[in-house]
C-alpha angles and dihedrals in degrees: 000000000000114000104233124199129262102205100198118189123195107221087190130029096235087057123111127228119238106273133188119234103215130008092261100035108130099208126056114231114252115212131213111242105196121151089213122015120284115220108212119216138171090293123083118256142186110238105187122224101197092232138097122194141214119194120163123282102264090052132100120208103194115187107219145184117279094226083216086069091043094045084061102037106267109121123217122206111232102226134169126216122211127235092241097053123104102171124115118285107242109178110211107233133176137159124254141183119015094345108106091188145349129200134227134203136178120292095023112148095233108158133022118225118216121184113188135164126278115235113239099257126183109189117227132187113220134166101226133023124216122269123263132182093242093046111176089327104139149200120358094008103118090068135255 
């Protein structure tokens, strides 16, 4: 596989660069950049990260939960980032369950970026799709 370039610009100099967190990890660790600690609650809130991105045109960067944040209560906003936007990377977060607040402070790891490639896709209209035997059956209907 070709080996395609991240372009990652600070928008301020306190701000980290993406960073993997082990050698294998699929996903680079994205960082808070907050001048004064950001206390999260059940509404949504834009946390910066001080960085904007370029990535060729055919590849999609998705921001994602860390499972370390879920696995405490803090919700993370899966997101994707087209290859055409510039502006700065904010990461949704919230809490959730039994957690009434979490705080956040400068340098956190509280997102993971993935870039990954785009499929090839051509679009075409049909008027009937091929059986299956799951069919339009929903959620929850494979089974636990």
């Amino acid at each position: 596989m070709d080996r395609i370039e991240l372009r990652v610009l600070k928008l301020r100099p306190a701000a980290l660069l993406p960073a993997r967190g082990t050698p294998h990890a699929s996903g680079l660790d994205l960082y808070a950049c907050l001048a004064a600690p950001l206390v999260l609650r059940r509404a949504p809130q834009l946390v910066p990260t001080g960085i904007a991105i370029e990535f060729p045109a055919g590849y999609d960067a998705q921001v994602r939960p860390r499972s370390g944040l879920s696995s405490k209560g803090v919700g993370v906003a899966f997101g994707t980032v087209d290859a055409d936007y510039r502006g700065e990377l904010f990461v949704t977060m919230w809490v959730f369950g039994d957690l009434e607040t979490h705080e956040i402070r400068h340098g956190d790891r509280i997102a993971q970026l993935v870039v990954a490639p785009l499929a090839p896709l051509a679009l075409l209209e049909v008027t009937e799709l091929a059986d299956t035997q799951r069919g339009a059956a929903g959620h929850g209907s494979t089974g636990r």
